[in-house]
C-alpha positions in Angstrom: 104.9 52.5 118.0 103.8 54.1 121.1 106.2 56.7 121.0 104.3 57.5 117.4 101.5 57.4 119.1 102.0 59.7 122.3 103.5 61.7 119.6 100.4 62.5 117.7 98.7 62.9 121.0 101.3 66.0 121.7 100.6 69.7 121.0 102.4 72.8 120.8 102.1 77.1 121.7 104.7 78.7 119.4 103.5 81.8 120.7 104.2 82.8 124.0 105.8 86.1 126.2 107.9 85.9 129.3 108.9 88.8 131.7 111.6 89.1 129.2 109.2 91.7 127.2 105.9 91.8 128.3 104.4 88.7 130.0 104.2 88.0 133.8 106.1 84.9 134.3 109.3 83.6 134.0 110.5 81.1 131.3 110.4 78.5 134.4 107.4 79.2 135.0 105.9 79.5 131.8 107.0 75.7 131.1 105.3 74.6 134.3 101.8 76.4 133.4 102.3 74.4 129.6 102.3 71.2 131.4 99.6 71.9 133.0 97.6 72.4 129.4 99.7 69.2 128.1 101.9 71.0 125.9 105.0 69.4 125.3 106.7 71.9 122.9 106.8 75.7 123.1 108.3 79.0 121.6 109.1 81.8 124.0 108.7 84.6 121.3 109.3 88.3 123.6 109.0 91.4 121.8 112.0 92.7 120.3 114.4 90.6 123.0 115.5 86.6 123.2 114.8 85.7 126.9 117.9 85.7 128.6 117.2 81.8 130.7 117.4 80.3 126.7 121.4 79.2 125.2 120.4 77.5 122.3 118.1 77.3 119.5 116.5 74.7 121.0 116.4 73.1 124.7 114.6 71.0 127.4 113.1 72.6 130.6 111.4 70.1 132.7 110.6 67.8 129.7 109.0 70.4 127.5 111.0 70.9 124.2 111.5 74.9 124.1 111.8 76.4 120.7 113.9 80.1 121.4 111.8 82.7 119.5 111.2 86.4 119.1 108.6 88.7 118.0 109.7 91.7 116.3 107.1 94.3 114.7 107.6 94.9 110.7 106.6 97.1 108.2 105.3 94.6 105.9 104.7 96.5 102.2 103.0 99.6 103.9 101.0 97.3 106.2 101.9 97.3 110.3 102.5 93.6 111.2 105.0 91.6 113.3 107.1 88.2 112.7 108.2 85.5 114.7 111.1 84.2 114.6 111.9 80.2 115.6 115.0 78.1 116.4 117.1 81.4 116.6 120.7 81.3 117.5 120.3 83.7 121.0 124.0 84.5 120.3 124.3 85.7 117.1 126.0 89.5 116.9 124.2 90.3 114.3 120.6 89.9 115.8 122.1 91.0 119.3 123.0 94.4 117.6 119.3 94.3 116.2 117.8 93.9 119.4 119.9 96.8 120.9 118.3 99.3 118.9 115.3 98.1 119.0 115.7 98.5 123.0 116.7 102.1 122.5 113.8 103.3 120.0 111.2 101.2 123.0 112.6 103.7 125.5 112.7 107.0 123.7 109.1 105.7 122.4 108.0 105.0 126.7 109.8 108.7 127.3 107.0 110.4 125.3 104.7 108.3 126.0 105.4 108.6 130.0 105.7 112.6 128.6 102.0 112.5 127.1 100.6 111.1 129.9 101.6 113.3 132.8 100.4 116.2 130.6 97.0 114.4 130.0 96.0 113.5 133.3 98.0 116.0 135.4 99.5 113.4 138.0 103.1 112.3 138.5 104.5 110.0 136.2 108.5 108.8 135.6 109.9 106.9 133.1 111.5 105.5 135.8 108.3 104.3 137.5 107.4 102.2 134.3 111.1 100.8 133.8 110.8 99.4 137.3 108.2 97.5 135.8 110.1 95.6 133.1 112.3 92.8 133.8 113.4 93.1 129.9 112.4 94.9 127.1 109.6 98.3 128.1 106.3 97.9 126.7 103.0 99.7 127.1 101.5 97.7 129.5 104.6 98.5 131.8 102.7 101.9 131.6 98.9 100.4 132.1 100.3 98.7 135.0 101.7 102.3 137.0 98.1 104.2 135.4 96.5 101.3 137.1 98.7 101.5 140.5 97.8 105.4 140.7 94.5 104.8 140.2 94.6 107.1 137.2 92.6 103.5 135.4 90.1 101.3 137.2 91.9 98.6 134.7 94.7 97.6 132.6 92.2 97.8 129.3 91.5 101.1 130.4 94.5 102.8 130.3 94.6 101.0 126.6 90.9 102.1 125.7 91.3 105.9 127.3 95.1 106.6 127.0 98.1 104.4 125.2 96.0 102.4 122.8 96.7 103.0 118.8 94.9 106.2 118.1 94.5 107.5 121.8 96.1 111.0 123.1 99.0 109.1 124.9 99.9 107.1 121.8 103.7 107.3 120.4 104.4 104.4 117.3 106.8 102.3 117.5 109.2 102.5 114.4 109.4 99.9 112.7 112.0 97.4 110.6 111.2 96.9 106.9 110.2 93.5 106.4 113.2 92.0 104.2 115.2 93.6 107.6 113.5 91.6 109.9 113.5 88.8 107.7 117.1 89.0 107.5 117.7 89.1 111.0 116.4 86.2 112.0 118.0 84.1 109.1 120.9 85.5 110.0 120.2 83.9 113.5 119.8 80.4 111.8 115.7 80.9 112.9 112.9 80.4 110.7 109.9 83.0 110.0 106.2 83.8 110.6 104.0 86.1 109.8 102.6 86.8 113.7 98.2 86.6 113.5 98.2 87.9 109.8 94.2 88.0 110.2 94.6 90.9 112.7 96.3 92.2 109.6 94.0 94.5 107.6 94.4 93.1 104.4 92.5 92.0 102.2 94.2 91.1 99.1 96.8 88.4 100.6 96.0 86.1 97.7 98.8 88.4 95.9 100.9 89.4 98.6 101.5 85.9 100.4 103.1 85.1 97.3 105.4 88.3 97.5 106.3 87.0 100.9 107.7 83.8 100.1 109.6 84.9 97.3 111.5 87.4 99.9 112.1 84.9 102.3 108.6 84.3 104.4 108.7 80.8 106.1 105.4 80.4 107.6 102.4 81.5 108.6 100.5 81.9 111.8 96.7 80.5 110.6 96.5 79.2 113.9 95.9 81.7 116.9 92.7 82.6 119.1 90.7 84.9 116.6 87.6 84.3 118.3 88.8 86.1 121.7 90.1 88.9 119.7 88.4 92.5 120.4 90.4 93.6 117.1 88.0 93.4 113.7 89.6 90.3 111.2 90.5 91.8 108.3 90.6 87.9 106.7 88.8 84.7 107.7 91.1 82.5 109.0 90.0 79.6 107.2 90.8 81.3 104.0 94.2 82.4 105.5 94.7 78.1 106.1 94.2 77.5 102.6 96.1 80.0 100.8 99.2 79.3 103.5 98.7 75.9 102.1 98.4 76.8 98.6 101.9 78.6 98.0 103.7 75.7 100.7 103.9 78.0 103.5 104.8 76.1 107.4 101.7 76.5 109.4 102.1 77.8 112.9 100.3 78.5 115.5 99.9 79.8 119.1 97.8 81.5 122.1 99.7 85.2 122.2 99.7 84.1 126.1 101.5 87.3 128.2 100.7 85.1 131.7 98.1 85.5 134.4 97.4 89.3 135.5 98.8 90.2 132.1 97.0 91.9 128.6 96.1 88.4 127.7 96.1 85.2 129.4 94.9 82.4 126.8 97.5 79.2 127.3 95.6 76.1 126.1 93.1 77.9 122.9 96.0 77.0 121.0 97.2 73.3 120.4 99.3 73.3 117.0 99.8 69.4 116.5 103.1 68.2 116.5 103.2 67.2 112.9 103.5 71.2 112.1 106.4 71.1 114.4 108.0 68.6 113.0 107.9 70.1 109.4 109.3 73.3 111.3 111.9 71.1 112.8 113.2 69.5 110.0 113.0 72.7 108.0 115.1 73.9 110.7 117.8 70.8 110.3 117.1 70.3 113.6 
C-alpha cells in the first residue's frame, strides 16, 4: 500500500539531452539534477546518438529508473518533425549502423555551416574549433558556443537569431530519415515511439494524420512538454493534441526538452509525466 502510494506521488522527464549530443551535463549528472526536481524516472533521448554511460534498455543510476532513448529528426509526410525513441536496445547493429550515418551527414552539414560562417562574418572559424566542443554527436549550438567565445554573438540565441537559426544566412538542413525509417529503427532496437512536441509541428490537420501514424507504427505521442516557454508559434493547442492522442489509443508522453544549465534550454522540473503513463509505456515495452 505505501509503495502504491509513493508510487503515484512519483513523476517522470522522458525528454532529456546529455553531452552525448547537445546538452551540458553528463548522464551522472543529469540523474543528480532529476533528484533534485523529485523525478524518479527519466529518458536520456540525445540527438541522433544513444549516450555511451547507458547498457541496457533500462537501468538504475543512483535510484532513478533511466529509460535509454534517442531523438532522431524525421520527415514525417512532407512535414519536418523528430521521434523519440524509448527502451531501445543501445546495442543493436542495426540502429548502431543508423546512428553512423546520421554522425557523418551532422558533420558534412557543421562543414558548411562552419564554411558559411567564416564567409559571413570574415573571422576565423574551424570545424575543428566546433568539434572540440562535442563530447558526442556535433550540433549547432557547438557552433553558437565558438560565435559566442569569439565574440562574434553577445549570446548563444544570437548566433541562432542572426546566423545558424532555420532560415538565417549560416543555415545548412539537416537531411532527414523518412518516417516509416525512423520508425523502423527504433523497433528494430526493441524501443517504443514518439512523436517529439508535435505542437511545434505546423500542422493543422492531425485529426487525419494521427491516425496515418498509428497505422504505420506510431507508439505515442508527446502532448506533454513546456509549450508555454516556447518562442516557436503552436501550430496545435495542446489540449486538443491530449484528446485526439487519446482518441485513436496513442501512449502519452511527456518531458522538459532540458539540454542542462548554460545550454539552449534549461527547463528540468516544467515537466512531471505521472508514473501511471510510464507504466503503460513499461508494460507496452514487456518491461
Amino acid at each position: 500500500m505505501n509503495q502504491a502510494r509513493n508510487r503515484g506521488r512519483s513523476y517522470a522527464d522522458l525528454h532529456l539531452h546529455t553531452r552525448a549530443s547537445d546538452g551540458t551535463l553528463s548522464v551522472t549528472d543529469m540523474v543528480a539534477r532529476a533528484r533534485e526536481h523529485n523525478l524518479t524516472t527519466i529518458a536520456i533521448t540525445d540527438h541522433d546518438t544513444i549516450a555511451p554511460q547507458l547498457h541496457t534498455r533500462l537501468t538504475s543510476i543512483d535510484r532513478v529508473e533511466v529509460i535509454t532513448g534517442i531523438e532522431i529528426k524525421a520527415d514525417i509526410h512532407g512535414y519536418h518533425g523528430e521521434i523519440l525513441g524509448y527502451f531501445i536496445d543501445p546495442h543493436n547493429e542495426q540502429l548502431r549502423r543508423i546512428i553512423h550515418s546520421l554522425t557523418v551527414a551532422r558533420i558534412s552539414r557543421m562543414e558548411e555551416m562552419v564554411m558559411l560562417c567564416r564567409r559571413r562574418v570574415g573571422k576565423r572559424i574551424s570545424f575543428d574549433e566546433v568539434r572540440s566542443c562535442a563530447a558526442g554527436t556535433i550540433g549547432r549550438p557547438h557552433l553558437a558556443h565558438i560565435l559566442k567565445e569569439k565574440g562574434i554573438v553577445a549570446s548563444t540565441t544570437e548566433a541562432f537569431e542572426r546566423l545558424i537559426g532555420r532560415g538565417k544566412p549560416c543555415y545548412v538542413p539537416l537531411a532527414r530519415l523518412s518516417f516509416a525509417d525512423v520508425v523502423a529503427a527504433i523497433q528494430v532496437a526493441d524501443g517504443l515511439t514518439s512523436l517529439a512536441h508535435p505542437c511545434l509541428i505546423q500542422i493543422n490537420d492531425w485529426e487525419n494524420l494521427l491516425p496515418i501514424l498509428k497505422e504505420e507504427g506510431l507508439d505515442g505521442v508527446e502532448v506533454f512538454y513546456p509549450y508555454l516557454n516556447s518562442s516557436q508559434q503552436l501550430g496545435t493547442a495542446p489540449e486538443d493534441l491530449v484528446r485526439l492522442a487519446k482518441r485513436y489509443g496513442f501512449l502519452l508522453t511527456g518531458g522538459s526538452d532540458d539540454h542542462g544549465p548554460g545550454s539552449v534550454r534549461e527547463s528540468i522540473g516544467v515537466v512531471k509525466l505521472p508514473m501511471k503513463d510510464v507504466d503503460a509505456l513499461r508494460r507496452a515495452a514487456r518491461l
